[in-house]
C-alpha positions as CSV (number, residue, x, y, z in Angstrom):
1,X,0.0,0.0,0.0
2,X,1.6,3.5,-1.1
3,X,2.0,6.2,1.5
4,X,-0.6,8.3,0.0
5,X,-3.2,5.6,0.3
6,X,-2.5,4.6,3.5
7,X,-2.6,8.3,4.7
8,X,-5.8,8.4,3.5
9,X,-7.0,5.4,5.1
10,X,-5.9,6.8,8.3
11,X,-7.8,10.3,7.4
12,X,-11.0,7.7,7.0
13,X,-10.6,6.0,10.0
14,X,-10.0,9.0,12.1
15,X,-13.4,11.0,9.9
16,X,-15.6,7.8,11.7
17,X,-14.1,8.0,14.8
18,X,-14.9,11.8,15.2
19,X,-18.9,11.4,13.8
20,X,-19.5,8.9,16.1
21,X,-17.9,10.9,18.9
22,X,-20.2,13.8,17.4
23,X,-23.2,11.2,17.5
24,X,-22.4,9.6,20.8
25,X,-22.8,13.6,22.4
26,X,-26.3,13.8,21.3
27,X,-28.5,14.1,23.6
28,X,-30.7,12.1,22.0
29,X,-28.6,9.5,20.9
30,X,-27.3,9.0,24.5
31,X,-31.3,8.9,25.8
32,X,-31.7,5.9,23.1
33,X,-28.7,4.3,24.4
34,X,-29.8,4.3,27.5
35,X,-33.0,3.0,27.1
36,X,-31.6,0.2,25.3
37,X,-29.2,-0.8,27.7
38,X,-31.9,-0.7,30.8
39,X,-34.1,-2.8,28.5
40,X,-31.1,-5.2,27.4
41,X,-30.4,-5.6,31.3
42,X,-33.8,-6.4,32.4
43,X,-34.2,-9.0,29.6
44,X,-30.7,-10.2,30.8
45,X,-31.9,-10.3,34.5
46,X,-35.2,-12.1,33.5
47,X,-33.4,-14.9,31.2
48,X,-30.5,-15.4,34.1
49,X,-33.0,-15.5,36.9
50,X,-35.2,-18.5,34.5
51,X,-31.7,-20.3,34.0
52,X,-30.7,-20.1,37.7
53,X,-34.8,-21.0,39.0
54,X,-34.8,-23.8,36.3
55,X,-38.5,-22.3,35.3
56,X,-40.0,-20.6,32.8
57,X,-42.2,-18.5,35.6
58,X,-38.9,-17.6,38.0
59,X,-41.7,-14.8,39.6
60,X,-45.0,-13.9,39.9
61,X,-47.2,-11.5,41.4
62,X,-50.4,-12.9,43.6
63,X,-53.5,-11.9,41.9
64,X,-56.7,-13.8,43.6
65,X,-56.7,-14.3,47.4
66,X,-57.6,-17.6,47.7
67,X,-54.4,-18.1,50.0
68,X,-55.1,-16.0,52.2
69,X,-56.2,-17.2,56.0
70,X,-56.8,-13.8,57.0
71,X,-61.0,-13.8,58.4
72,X,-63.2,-11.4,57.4
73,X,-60.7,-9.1,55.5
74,X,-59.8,-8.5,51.9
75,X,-56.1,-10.0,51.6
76,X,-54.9,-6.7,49.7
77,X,-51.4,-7.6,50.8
78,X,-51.3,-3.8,52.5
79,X,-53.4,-4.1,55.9
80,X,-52.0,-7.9,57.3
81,X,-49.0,-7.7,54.8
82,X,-47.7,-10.7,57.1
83,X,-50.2,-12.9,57.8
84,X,-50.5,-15.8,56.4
85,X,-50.0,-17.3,53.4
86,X,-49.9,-14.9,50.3
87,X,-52.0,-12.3,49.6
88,X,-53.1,-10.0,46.5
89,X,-49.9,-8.0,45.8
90,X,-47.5,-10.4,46.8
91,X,-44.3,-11.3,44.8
92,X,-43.6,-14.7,44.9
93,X,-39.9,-16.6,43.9
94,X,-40.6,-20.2,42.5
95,X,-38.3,-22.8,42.0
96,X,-38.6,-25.6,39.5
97,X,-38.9,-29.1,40.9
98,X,-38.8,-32.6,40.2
99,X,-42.5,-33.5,40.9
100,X,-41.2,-36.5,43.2
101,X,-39.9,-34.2,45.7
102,X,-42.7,-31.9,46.2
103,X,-44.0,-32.5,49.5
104,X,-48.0,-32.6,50.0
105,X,-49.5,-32.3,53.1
106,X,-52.4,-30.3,54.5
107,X,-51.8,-26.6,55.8
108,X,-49.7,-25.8,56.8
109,X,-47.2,-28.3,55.6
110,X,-47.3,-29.6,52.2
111,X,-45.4,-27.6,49.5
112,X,-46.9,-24.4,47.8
113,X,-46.6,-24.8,43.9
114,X,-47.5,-23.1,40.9
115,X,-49.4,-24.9,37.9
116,X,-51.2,-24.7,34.9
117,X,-54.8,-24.7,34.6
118,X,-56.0,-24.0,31.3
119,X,-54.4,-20.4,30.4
120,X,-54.3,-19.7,34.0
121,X,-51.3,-20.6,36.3
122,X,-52.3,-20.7,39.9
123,X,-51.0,-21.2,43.1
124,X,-52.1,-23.7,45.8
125,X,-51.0,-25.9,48.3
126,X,-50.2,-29.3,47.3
127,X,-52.0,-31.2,50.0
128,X,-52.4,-34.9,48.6
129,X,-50.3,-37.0,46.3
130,X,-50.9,-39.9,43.9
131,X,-48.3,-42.0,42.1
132,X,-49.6,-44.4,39.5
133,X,-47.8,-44.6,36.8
134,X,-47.8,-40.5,36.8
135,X,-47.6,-37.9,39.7
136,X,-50.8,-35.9,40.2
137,X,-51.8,-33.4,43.4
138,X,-54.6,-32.8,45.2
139,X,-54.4,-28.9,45.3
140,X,-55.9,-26.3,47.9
141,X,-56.2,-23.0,48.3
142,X,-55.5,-21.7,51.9
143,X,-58.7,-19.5,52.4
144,X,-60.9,-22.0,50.4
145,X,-63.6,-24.5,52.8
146,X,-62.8,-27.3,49.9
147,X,-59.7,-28.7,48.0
148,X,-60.0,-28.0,43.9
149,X,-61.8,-30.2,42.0
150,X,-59.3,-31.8,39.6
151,X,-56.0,-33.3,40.4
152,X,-53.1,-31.7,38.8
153,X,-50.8,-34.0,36.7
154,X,-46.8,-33.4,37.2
155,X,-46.9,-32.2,33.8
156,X,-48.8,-29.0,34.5
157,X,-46.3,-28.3,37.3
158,X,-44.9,-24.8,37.2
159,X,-42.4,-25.2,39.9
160,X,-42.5,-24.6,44.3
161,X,-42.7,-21.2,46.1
162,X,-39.7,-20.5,47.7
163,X,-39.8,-16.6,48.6
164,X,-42.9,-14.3,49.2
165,X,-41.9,-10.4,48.7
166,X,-44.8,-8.4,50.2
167,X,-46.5,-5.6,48.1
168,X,-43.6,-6.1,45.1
169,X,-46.2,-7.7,43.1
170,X,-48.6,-4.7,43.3
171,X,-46.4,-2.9,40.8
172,X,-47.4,-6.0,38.3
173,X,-50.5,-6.2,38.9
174,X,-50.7,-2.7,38.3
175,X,-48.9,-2.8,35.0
176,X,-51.3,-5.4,33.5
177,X,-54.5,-3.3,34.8
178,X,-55.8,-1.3,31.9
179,X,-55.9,2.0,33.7
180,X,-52.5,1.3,34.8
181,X,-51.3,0.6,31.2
182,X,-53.0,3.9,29.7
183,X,-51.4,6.1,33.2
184,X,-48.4,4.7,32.0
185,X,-48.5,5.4,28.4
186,X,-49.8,9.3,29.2
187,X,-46.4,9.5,32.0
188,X,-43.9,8.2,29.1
189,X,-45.9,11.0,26.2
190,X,-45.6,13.5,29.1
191,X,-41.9,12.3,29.5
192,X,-41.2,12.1,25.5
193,X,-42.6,16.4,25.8
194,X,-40.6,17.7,28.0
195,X,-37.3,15.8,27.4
196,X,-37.6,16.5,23.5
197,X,-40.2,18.2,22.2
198,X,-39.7,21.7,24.6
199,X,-36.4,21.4,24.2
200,X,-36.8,21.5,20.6
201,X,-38.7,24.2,20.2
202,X,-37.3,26.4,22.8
203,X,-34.1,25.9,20.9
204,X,-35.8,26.9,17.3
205,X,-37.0,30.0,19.2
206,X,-33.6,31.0,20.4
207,X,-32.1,30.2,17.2
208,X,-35.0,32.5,15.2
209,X,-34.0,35.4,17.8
210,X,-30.8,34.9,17.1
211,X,-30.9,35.7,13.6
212,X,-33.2,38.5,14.5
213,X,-30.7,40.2,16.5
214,X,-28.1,39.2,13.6
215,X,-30.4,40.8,10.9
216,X,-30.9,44.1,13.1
217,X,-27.1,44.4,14.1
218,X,-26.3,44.2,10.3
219,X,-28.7,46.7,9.1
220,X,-27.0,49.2,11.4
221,X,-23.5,49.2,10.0
């Protein structure tokens, strides 16, 4: 390679480096780049925490309170945060298990799990256990008189609470609500306004009174 074309390869290289400098200053770029990278960690977060859980569902938030053994009280998770079991609002950790070693007993003893029922995944106490051929549980809800009707085979078998977080959940739960998913979307097009849009134009107006002031400083010389 000759001198000449190796200086200009270097004149290249260097004329990339400096408009990505130039890029990486923007305001806006930098905004984008951060937004990526929060949402690259969370997914990161989410993936590592179903690897390490050894479940497709490594959390949940408690939506129904049929766990709850608090009388005469809605289990909102905020009064009787720490009664017993889990209440609405509650974040719950869940492990996945080989079916063999989930322990069923009645209250409090046998093994809380997670499952599949139709779309739904619930969470109940496993409180009886059959082994013929395949592993199926009798299932109970904590605050319910009776056990569920229908046994649940080891295949619908989400995994084993292991954690309860109080009141975490409530920020799910919230999410998934449809006024919390339209207060949302209003907060981030309130956000999107003020860190671009005023900005912008407050910057077109100082730029127009800029020239203004140009135009009327000329016209006196």
């Amino acid at each position: 390679m000759s001198t000449r074309a190796h200086q200009q390869k270097k004149e290249g290289i260097k004329l990339t480096l400096d408009t990505v400098r130039k890029a990486l200053k923007n305001e806006y770029i930098q905004t984008a780049i951060t937004i990526v990278l929060i949402v690259v960690i969370v997914l990161g977060f989410w993936y590592g925490l179903q690897l390490v859980s050894n479940t497709q569902y490594p959390a949940l938030a408690v939506a129904s309170g049929s766990m709850c053994t608090v009388q005469h009280m809605y289990c909102d998770g905020w009064s009787h945060p720490f009664e017993p079991t889990l209440h609405v609002g509650d974040l719950i950790i869940i492990q996945g298990i080989n079916p063999e070693e989930i322990y069923a007993a009645e209250e409090p003893y046998g093994d809380i799990i997670v499952f599949h029922r139709g779309s739904e995944l619930v969470v109940h106490r496993a409180i009886a256990k059959r082994e013929q051929g395949t592993i199926t549980f009798q299932t109970k809800g904590d605050g319910n008189d009776k056990p569920d009707g229908n046994w649940v085979s080891e295949d619908k078998v989400v995994g084993k609470v292991v954690l309860r977080i109080p009141w975490l959940g409530s920020v799910a739960l919230f999410m998934h609500n449809s006024s919390g998913i339209s207060i949302i979307i209003i907060l981030l097009v309130v956000l999107v306004i003020v860190e671009f849009a005023i900005p912008a134009l407050l910057g077109e107006k100082s730029e127009v009174k800029q020239e203004e002031i140009s135009e009327k400083s000329s016209i006196r010389h």
